[in-house]
C-alpha positions as CSV (number, residue, x, y, z in Angstrom):
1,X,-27.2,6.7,-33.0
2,X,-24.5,4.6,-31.6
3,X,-23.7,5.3,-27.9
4,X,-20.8,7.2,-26.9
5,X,-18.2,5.6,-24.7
6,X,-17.1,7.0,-22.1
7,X,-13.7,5.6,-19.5
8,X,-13.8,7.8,-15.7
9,X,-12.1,4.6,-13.7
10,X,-8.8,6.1,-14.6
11,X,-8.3,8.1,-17.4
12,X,-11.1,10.4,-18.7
13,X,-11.9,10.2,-22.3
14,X,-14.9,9.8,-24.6
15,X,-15.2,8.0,-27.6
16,X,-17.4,7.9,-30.8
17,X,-17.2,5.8,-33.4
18,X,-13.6,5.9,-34.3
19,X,-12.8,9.0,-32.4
20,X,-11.4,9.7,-29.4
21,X,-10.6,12.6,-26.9
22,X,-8.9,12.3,-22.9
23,X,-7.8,14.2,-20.6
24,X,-3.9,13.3,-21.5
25,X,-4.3,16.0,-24.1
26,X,-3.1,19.6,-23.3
27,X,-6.6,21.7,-22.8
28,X,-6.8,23.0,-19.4
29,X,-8.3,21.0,-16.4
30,X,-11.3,23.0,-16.3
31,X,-12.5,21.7,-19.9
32,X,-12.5,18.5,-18.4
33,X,-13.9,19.5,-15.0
34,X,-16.9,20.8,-16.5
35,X,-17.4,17.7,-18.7
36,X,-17.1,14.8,-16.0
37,X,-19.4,17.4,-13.7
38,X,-22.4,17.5,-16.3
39,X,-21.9,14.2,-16.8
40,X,-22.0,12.6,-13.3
41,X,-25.0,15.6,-13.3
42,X,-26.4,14.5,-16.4
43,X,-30.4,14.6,-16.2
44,X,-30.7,17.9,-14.4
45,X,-29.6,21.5,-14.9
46,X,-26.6,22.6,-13.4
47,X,-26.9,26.9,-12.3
48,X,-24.3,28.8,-13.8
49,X,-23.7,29.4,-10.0
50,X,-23.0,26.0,-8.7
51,X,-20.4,25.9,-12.6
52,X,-18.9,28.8,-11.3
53,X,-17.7,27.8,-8.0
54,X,-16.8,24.5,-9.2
55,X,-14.3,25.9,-11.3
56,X,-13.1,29.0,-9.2
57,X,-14.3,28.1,-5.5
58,X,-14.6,31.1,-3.4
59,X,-12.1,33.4,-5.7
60,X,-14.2,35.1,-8.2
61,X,-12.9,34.1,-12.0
62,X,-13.3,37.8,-12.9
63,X,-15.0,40.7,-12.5
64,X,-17.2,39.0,-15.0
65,X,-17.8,35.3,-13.8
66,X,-20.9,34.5,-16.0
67,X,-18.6,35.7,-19.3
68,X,-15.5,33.6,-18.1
69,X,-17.9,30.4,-17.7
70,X,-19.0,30.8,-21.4
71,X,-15.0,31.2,-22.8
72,X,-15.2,28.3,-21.0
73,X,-17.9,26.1,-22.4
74,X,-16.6,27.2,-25.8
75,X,-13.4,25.3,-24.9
76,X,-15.7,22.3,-23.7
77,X,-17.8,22.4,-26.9
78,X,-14.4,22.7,-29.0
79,X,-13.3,19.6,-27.7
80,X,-16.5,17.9,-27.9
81,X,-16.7,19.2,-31.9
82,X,-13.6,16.3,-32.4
83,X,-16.4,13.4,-31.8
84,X,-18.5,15.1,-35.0
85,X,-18.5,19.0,-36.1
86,X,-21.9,19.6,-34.1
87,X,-20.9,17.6,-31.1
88,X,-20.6,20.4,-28.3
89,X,-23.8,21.7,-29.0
90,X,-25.6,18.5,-28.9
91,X,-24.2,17.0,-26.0
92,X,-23.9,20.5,-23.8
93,X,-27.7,21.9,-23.8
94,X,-28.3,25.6,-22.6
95,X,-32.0,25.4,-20.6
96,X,-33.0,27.5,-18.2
97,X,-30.4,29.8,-17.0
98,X,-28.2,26.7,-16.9
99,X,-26.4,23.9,-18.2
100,X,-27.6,20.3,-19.7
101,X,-25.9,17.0,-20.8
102,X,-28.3,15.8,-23.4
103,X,-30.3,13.1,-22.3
104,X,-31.1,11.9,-25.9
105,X,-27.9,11.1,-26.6
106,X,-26.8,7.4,-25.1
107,X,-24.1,7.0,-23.2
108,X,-22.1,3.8,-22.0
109,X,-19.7,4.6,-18.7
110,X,-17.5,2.5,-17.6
111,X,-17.9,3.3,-13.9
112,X,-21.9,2.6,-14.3
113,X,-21.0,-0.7,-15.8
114,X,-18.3,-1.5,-12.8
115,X,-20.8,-0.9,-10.2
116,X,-23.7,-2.7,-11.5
117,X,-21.5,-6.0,-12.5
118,X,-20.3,-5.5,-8.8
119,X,-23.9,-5.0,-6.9
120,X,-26.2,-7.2,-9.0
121,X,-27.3,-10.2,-7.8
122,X,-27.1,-13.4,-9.2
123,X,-28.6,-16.6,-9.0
124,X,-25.0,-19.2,-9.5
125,X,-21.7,-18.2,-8.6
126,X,-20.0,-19.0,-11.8
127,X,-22.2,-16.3,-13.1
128,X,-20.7,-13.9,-10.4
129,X,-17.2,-14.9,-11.1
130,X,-17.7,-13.8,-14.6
131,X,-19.4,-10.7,-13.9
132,X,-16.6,-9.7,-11.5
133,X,-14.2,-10.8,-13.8
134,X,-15.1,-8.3,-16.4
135,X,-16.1,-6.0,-13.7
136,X,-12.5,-5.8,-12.4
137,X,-11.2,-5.2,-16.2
138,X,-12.8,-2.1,-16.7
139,X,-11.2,-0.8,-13.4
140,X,-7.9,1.3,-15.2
141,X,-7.9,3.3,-11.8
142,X,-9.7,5.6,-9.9
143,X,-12.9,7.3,-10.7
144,X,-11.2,10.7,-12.5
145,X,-7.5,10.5,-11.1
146,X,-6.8,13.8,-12.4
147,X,-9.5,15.4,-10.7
148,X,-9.2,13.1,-7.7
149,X,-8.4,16.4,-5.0
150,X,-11.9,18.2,-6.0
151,X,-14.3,17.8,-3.5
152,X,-17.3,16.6,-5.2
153,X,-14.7,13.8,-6.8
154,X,-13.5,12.5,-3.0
155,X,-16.8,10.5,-2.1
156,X,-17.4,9.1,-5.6
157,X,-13.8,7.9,-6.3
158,X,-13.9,6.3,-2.5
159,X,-16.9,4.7,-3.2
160,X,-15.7,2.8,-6.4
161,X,-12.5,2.3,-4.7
162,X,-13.7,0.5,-1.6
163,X,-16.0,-1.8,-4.2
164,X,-12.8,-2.7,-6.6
165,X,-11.3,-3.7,-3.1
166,X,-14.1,-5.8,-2.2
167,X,-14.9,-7.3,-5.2
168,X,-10.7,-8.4,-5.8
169,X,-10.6,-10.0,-2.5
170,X,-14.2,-11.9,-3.3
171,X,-12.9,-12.5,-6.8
172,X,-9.6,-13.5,-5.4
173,X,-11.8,-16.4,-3.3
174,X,-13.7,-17.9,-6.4
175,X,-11.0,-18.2,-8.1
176,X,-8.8,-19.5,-5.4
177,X,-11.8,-22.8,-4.8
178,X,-11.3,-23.0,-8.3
179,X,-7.4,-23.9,-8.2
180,X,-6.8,-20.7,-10.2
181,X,-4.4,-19.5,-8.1
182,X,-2.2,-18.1,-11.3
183,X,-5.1,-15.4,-11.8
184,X,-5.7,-14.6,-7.7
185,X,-2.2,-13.5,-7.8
186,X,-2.4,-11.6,-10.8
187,X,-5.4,-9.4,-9.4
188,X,-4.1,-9.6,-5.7
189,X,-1.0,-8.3,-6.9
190,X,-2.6,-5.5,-9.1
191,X,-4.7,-4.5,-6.2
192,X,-1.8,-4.2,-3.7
193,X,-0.1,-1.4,-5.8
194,X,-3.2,0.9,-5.5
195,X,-3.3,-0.2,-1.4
196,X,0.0,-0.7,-0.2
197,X,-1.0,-0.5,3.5
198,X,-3.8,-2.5,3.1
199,X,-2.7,-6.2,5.3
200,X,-6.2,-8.3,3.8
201,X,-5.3,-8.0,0.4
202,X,-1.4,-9.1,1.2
203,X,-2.9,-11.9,3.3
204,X,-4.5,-13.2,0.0
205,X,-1.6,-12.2,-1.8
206,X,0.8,-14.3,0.3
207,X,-1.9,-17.3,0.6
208,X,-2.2,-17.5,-2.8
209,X,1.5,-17.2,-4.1
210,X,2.0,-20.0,-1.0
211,X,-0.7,-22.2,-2.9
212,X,1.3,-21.7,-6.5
213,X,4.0,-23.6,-4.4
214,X,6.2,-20.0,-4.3
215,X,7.0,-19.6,-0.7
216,X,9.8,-17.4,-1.4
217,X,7.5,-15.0,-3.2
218,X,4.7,-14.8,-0.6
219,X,8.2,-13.9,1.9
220,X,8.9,-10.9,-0.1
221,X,5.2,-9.5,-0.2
222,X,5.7,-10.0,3.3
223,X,9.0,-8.1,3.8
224,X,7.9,-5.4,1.6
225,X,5.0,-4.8,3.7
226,X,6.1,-5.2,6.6
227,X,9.3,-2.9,5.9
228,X,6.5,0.3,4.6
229,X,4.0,0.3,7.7
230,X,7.5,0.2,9.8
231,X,9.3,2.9,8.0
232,X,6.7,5.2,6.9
233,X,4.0,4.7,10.8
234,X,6.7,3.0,12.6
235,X,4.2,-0.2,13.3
236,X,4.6,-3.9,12.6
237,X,2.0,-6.2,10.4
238,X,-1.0,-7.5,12.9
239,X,-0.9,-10.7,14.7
240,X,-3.4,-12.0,11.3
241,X,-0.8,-11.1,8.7
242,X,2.2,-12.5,10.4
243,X,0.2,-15.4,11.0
244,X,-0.6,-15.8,6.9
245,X,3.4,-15.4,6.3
246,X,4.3,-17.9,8.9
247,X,1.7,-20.5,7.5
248,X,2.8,-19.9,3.7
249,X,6.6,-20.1,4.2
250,X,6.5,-22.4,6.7
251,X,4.7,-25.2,5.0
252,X,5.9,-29.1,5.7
253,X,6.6,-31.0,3.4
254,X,4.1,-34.2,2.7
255,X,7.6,-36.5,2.1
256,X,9.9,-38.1,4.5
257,X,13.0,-35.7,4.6
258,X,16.4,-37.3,5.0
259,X,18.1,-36.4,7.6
260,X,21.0,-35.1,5.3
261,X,18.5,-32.6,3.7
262,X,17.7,-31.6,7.5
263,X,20.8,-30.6,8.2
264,X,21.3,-29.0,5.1
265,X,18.0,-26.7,5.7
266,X,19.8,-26.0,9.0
267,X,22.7,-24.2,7.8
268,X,22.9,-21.0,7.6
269,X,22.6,-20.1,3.7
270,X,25.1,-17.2,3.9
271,X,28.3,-17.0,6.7
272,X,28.3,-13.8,7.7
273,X,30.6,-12.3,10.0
274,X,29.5,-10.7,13.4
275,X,25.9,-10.8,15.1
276,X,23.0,-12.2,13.5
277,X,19.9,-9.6,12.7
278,X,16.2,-10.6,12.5
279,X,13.1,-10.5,12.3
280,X,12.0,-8.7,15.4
281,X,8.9,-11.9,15.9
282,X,11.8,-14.1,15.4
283,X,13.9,-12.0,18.1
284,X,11.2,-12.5,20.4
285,X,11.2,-16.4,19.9
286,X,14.9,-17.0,20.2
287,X,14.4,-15.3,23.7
288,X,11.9,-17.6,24.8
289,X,14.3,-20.4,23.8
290,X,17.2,-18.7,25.7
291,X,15.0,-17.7,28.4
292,X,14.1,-21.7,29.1
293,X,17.5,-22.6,28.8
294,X,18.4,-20.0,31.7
295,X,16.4,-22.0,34.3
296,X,18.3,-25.0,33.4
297,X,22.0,-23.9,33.1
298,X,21.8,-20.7,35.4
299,X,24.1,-18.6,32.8
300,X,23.3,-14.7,32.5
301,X,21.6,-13.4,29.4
302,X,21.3,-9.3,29.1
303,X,19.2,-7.6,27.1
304,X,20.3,-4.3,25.8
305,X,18.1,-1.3,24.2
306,X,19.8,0.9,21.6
307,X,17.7,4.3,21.4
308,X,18.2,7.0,19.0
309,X,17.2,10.7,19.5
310,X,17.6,13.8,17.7
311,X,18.1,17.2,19.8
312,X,16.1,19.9,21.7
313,X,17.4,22.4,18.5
314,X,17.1,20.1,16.1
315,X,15.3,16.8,15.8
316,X,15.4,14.1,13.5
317,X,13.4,14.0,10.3
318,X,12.1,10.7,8.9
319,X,15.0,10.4,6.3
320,X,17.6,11.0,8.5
321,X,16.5,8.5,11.3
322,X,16.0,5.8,8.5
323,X,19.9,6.8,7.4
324,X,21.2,6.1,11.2
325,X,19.5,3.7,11.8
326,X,20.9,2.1,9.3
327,X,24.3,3.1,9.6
328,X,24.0,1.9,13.3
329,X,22.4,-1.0,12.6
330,X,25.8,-2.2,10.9
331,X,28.4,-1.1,13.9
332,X,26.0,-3.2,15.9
333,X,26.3,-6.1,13.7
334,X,30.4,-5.8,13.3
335,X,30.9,-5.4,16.9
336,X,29.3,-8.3,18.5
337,X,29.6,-11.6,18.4
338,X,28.2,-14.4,16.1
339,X,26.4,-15.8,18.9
340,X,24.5,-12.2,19.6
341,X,21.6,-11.6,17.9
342,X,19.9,-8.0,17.3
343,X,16.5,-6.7,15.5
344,X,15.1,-3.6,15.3
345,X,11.9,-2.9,17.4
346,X,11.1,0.4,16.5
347,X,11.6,3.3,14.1
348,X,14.5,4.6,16.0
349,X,15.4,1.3,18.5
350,X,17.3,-1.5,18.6
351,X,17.2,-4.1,20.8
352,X,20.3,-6.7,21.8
353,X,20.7,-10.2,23.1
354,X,23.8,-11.0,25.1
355,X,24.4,-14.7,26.1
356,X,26.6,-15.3,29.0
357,X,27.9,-12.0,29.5
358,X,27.3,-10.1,32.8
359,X,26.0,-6.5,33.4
360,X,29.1,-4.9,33.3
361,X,30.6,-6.7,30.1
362,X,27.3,-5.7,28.6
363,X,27.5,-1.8,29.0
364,X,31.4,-2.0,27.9
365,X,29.8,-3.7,24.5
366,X,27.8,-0.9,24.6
367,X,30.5,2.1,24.7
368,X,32.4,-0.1,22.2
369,X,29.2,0.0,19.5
370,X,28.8,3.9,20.4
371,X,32.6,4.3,19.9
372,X,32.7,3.0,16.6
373,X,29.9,4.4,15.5
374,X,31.2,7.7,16.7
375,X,34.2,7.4,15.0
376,X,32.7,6.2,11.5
377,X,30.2,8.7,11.6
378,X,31.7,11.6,13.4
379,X,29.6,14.5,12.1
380,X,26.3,12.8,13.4
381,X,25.1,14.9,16.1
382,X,22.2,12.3,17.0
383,X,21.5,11.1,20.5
384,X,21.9,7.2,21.3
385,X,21.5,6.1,24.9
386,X,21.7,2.8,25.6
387,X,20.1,0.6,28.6
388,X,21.0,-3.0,30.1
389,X,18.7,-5.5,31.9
390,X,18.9,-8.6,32.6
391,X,16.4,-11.6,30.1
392,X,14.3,-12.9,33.3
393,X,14.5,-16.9,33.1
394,X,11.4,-18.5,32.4
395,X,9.8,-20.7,35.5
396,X,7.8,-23.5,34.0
397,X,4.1,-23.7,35.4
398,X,2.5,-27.3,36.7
């Protein structure tokens, strides 16, 4: 008898011969809950019991349970009866009280095959890259999506999971010695949809998009991280992953430049009016550099921190701090000067450099950014305090 195919990383389906049913069709969850548990089971009998509170939990299924399990494994075996008229009651076996998948009948799972191309050992690394290769196409998700929230699910699907992880990012390193930096992207990038939090697989990601000569792409995986773990845990990459961007975007260049081409690099792509925003890493630098200068030309620099608050009666959700936020973030940027520079340094703060300007002309550009905003935005009822210290110059050490 040919074997019968069956796809859990993903979708859930099962295939014979030319014939094929998944879980994308309209029979109830349950149908397919009972299916993917006798076969993760198969090779021992399941108790009605343990079927019954898979399906129902602690809330009985009727006054009858034991009758609403069997409407149910005539659903099962009505599906089943697609594959070939007898199907359901050749695969589903009745033994002992309880339930059987039928051992005699072979099987080929695509979750068994991902995890023994992942664990096996082998002998030369080209035969590994291959194995992991084909390992990583079977992965179309993972391990029963649509049954992902059921507790016996959570420990398999995390398990599979953390191995497509680690196998991508050992893939990603073959392939990589191998020059094949077109195909590390392609499976970096694939990998980063299903983990967008997750900074070792953007570090590869970046690295290898930096190695394709595409700086400007490894700068937007970059961005796009960076922007999600601010906005949705208000925290920054780590030191690692900001080191990776700054070493992929920041590469020299193995030619003399003219000096011409310097200067053109130097100018600022887009003139745009008011204070500069960055980065807030970049922030930090640029007051080193201003810092420095202090102890040489003794001019006053403050430093001024922009905080956002909701109220006692009503505080701010997420959406509506990231909406004024950004709506301050712009009078900031209209009302000072091209030579100030801002960033933002937290979810709800931003923080202000003011060259030359004194403690008092500082706090009247703070009530001028406040007033504006109040008067564009009059019906915000948000808090924003401000404070004003003075950038500490920096005293060089023998």
């Amino acid at each position: 008898m040919e074997p019968i195919y069956v796809q859990m990383l993903g979708s859930f389906s099962l295939t014979a011969g030319d014939v094929k049913i998944s879980d994308s069709d309209n029979r109830t969850r349950k149908v397919w809950a009972l299916l993917a548990y006798l076969l993760c089971h198969r090779g021992r009998i399941v108790s009605q019991k343990k079927l019954i509170e898979l399906l129902w939990g602690e809330e009985p299924a009727s006054s009858n349970p034991e009758n609403a399990l069997r409407i149910s494994f005539h659903r099962v075996r009505s599906a089943l009866n697609q594959l070939w008229p007898t199907a359901g009651h050749d695969l589903i076996l009745r033994k002992e009280g309880g339930y059987l998948w039928n051992p005699d009948i072979p099987l080929v799972i695509d979750s068994e095959t991902f995890d023994s191309l992942c664990t096996a050992e082998y002998d030369r690394e080209e035969d590994r890259l291959k194995a992991y290769l084909e390992a990583l196409s079977l992965y179309g998700g993972d391990f029963l999506e649509k049954q992902s929230s059921d507790p016996w699910v959570i420990p398999i699907s995390t398990h599979f999971h953390n191995l497509y992880v680690s196998t991508v990012m050992a893939t990603t390193t073959m392939l990589s010695a191998r020059g094949r930096h077109q195909e590390a992207v392609g499976l970096c990038r694939r990998a980063v949809a299903g983990e967008p939090y997750h900074e070792p697989l953007h570090q590869m990601l970046m690295q290898e998009l930096a190695a394709q000569g595409d700086p400007d792409a490894a700068a937007a995986v970059y961005d796009e991280l960076s922007h999600r773990l601010f906005d949705d845990f208000g925290i920054r990459p780590s030191e690692q992953t900001r080191k990776v961007y700054r070493n992929a975007v920041h590469t020299l260049s193995d030619k003399t430049l003219p000096m011409d081409l310097v200067l053109e690099q130097l100018q600022e792509p887009e003139a745009i009016s008011g204070a500069m925003r960055c980065d807030y890493d970049y922030f930090k630098v640029l007051c080193f550099a201003e810092s420095r200068a202090m102890e040489r030309n003794g001019n006053a620099t403050h430093i001024v921190l922009l905080s956002l608050s909701g109220t006692p009666d009503k505080p701010l959700t997420k959406r509506s701090m990231h909406r004024i936020m950004g709506q301050l973030g712009e009078q900031i940027r209209t009302n000072l000067r091209r030579g100030d520079t801002f960033s933002q340094c937290s979810v709800s703060q931003y923080i202000i450099m003011l060259p030359h300007a004194n403690y008092e002309n500082s706090c009247m550009v703070c009530r001028r950014i406040l007033g504006a905003f109040n008067r564009k935005h009059p019906h915000v009822t948000a808090k924003i305090h401000y404070m004003v210290q003075p950038l500490t110059p920096s005293i060089c050490v023998p």
